[in-house]
LOBA-392579 format. One record per residue (C-alpha): residue number from 1; y negated, x, z negated. Coordinates in nm, 4 decimals, decimal comma. Example, Ala and Ser with C-alpha at 12.3 -4.5 7.8 and 13.67 -1.06 7.14 Angstrom:
BEGIN
(rec 1; (0,4500; 1,2300; -0,7800))
(rec 2; (0,1060; 1,3670; -0,7140))
end
This chain:
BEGIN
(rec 1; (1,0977; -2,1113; -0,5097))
(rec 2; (0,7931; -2,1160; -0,2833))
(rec 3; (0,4918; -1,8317; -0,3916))
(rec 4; (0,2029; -1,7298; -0,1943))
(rec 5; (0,0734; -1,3624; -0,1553))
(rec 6; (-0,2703; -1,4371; -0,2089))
(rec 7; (-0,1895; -1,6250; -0,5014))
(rec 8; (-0,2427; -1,5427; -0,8459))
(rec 9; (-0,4173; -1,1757; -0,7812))
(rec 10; (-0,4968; -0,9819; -1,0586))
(rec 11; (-0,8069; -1,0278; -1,2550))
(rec 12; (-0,8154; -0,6089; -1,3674))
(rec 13; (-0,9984; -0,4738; -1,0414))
(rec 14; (-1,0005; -0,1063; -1,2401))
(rec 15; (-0,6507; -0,0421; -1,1812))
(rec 16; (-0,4114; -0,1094; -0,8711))
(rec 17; (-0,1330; -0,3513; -0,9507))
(rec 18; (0,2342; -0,3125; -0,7750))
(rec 19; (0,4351; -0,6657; -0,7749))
(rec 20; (0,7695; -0,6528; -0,6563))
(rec 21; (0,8482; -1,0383; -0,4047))
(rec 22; (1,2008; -0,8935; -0,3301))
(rec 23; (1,4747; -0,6791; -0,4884))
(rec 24; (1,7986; -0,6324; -0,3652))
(rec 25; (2,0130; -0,3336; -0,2890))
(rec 26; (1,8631; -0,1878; -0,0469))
(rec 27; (1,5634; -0,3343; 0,0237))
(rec 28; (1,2384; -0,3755; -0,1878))
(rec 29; (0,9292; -0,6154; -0,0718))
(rec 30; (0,6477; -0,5310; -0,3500))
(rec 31; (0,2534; -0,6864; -0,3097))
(rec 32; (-0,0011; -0,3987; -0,3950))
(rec 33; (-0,3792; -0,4801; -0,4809))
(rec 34; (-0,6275; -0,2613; -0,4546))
(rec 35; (-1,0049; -0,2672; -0,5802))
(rec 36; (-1,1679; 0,0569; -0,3928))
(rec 37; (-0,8566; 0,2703; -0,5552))
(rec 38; (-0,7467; 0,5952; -0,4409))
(rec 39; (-0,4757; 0,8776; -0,4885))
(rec 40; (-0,5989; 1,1167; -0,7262))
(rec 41; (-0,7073; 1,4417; -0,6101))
(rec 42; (-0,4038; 1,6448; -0,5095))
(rec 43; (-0,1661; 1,3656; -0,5965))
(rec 44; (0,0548; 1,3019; -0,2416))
(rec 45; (0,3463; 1,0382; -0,2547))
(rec 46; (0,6718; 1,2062; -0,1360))
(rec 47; (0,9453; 0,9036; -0,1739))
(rec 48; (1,2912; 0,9145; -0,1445))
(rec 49; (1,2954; 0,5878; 0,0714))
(rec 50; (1,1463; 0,4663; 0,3938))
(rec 51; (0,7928; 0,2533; 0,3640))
(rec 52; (0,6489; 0,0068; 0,6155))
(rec 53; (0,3193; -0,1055; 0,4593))
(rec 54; (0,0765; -0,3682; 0,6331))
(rec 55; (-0,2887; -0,4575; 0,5195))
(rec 56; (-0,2854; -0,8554; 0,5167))
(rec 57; (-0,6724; -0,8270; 0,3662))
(rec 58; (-0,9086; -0,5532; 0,3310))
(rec 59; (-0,8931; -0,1886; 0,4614))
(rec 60; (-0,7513; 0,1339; 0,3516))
(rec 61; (-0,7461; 0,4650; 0,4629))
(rec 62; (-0,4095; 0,7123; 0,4240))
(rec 63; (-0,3745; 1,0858; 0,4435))
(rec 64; (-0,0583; 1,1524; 0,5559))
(rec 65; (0,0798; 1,5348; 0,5586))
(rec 66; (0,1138; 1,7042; 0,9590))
(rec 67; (-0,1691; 1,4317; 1,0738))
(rec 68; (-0,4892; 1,5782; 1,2093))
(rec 69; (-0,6318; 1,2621; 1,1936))
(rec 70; (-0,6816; 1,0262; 0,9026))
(rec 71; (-0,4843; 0,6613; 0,9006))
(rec 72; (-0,7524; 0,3909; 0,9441))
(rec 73; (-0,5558; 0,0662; 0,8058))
(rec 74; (-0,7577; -0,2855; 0,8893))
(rec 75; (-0,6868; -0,6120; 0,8355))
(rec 76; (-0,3063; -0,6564; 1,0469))
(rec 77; (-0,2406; -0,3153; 1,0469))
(rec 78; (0,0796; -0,1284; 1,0154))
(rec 79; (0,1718; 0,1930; 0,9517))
(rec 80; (0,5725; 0,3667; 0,9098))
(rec 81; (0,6146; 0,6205; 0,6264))
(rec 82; (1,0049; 0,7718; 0,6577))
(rec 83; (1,1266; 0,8874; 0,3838))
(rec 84; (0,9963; 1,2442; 0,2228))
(rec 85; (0,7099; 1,2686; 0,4332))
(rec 86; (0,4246; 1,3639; 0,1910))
(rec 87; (0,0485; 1,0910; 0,2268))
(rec 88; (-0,1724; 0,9274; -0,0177))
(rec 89; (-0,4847; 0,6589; -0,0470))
(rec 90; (-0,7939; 0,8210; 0,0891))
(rec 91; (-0,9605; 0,4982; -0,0113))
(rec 92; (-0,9074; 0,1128; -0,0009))
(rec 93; (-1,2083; -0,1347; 0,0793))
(rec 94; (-1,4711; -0,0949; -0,2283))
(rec 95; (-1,5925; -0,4363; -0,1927))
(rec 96; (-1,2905; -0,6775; -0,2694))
(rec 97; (-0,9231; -0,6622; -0,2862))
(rec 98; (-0,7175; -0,4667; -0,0319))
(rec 99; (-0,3365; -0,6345; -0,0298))
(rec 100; (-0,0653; -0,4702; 0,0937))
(rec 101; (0,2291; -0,5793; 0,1804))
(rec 102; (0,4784; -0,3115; 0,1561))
(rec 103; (0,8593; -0,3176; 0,2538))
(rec 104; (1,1388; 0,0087; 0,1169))
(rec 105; (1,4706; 0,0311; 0,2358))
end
């Protein structure tokens, strides 16, 4: 069944939407939107499985725990998050969606 990932995005821009593509033991493929979201204050993501996440459109910007340095995400940019290793949404692009494309194993 052929689906595109810009396809059908969600009309709610006041909440970030998580759509899974792929599910199969041992690896998930989920589309994220995001309308100028961000991790709550004090809120870090600590998973218990590995994360590659791209930015197909928009820009984001991660926090990730031991960096000195913020995680400027553009449009094509990639960014590995192992497994336990605390980070969270500084911001995503304020003026139109930000989609992620992120891949768990």
């Amino acid at each position: 069944m052929l689906k595109n990932i810009f396809a059908a995005l969600p009309t709610d821009t006041g909440c970030e939407t998580f759509d899974d593509l792929l599910n199969v033991p041992g690896l998930r493929i989920e589309r994220i939107v995001s309308h100028g979201q961000a991790s709550p204050p004090d809120f870090w993501y600590e998973q218990d499985e590995d994360e590659w996440v791209i930015v197909l459109q928009g820009a984001a910007v991660l926090q990730v725990e031991g960096h000195d340095t913020l995680v400027t995400l553009k449009q094509g940019d990639h960014h590995w998050l192992p497994a336990g290793l605390r980070h969270r949404i500084n911001s995503t692009a304020p003026d139109g969606p930000t989609i992620w494309l992120a891949v768990h194993r």
